[in-house]
C-alpha positions in Angstrom: 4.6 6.1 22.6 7.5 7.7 20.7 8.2 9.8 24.1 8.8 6.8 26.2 5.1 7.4 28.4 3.2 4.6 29.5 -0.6 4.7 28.4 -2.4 2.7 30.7 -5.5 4.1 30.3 -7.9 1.7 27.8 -9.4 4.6 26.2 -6.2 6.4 25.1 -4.5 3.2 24.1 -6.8 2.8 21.3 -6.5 6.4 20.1 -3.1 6.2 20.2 -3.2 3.1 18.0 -5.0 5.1 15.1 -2.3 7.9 15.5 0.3 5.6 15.2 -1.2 3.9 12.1 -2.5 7.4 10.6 1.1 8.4 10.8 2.8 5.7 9.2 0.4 5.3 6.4 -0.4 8.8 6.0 3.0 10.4 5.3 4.5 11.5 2.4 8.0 10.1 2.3 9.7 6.9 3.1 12.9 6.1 4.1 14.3 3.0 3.1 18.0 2.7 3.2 20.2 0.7 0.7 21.5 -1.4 3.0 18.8 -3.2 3.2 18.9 -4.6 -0.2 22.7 -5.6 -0.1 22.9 -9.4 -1.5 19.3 -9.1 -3.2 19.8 -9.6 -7.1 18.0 -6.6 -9.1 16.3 -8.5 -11.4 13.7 -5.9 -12.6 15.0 -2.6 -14.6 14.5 0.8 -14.2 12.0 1.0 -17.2 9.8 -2.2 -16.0 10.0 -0.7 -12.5 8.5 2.5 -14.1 5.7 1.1 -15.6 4.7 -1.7 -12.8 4.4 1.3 -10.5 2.8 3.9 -12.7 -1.1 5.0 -13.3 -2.7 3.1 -15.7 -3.7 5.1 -18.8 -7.5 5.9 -19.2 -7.6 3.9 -22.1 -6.5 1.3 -20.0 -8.9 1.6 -17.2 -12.1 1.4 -20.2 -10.2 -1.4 -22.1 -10.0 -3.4 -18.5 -14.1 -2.1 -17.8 -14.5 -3.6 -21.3 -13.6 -6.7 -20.8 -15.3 -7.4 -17.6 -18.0 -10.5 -17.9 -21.2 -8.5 -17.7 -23.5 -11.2 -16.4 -20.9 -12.4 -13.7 -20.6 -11.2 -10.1 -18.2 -11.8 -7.6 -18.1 -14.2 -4.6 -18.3 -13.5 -1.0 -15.1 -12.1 -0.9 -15.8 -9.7 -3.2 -13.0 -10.5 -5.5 -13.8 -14.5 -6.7 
C-alpha cells in the first residue's frame, strides 16, 4: 500500500488490488511530465493530434454502421 502496511491477509490483498486499479484508471487527471519526451521527434501536429483523439461525428458513427458487411460476423475473438 501507498502507506507503507503490509497486507498479508489473502482476502484484503485482492481488494486492495481493485482499489489500486480503480484508482489509477478511474481519475480524472494525469500527470505526465515533459521530461519524459526529451529526444523523441514530434512528428504528429497539434491539428492531427486533435482530431486522432477527438469523438467521432455522428455522421461518422452511421457512415461506419453503414458500411459494415451485413451478412458477416466476427470470429472467436470477437473482432476477426
Amino acid at each position: 500500500k501507498d502507506d507503507s502496511r503490509l497486507i498479508e491477509d489473502i482476502s484484503y490483498i485482492g481488494r486492495e488490488a481493485e482499489i489500486y486499479y480503480q484508482n489509477m484508471f478511474s481519475s480524472g487527471s494525469v500527470n505526465i511530465h515533459d521530461s519524459i519526451f526529451v529526444g523523441i521527434e514530434k512528428i504528429i501536429i497539434d491539428e492531427q493530434n486533435d482530431f486522432l483523439s477527438g469523438n467521432p461525428s455522428a455522421s461518422k458513427i452511421y457512415q461506419a454502421i453503414n458500411e459494415l458487411n451485413p451478412d458477416s460476423a466476427s470470429e472467436g475473438d470477437g473482432f476477426t
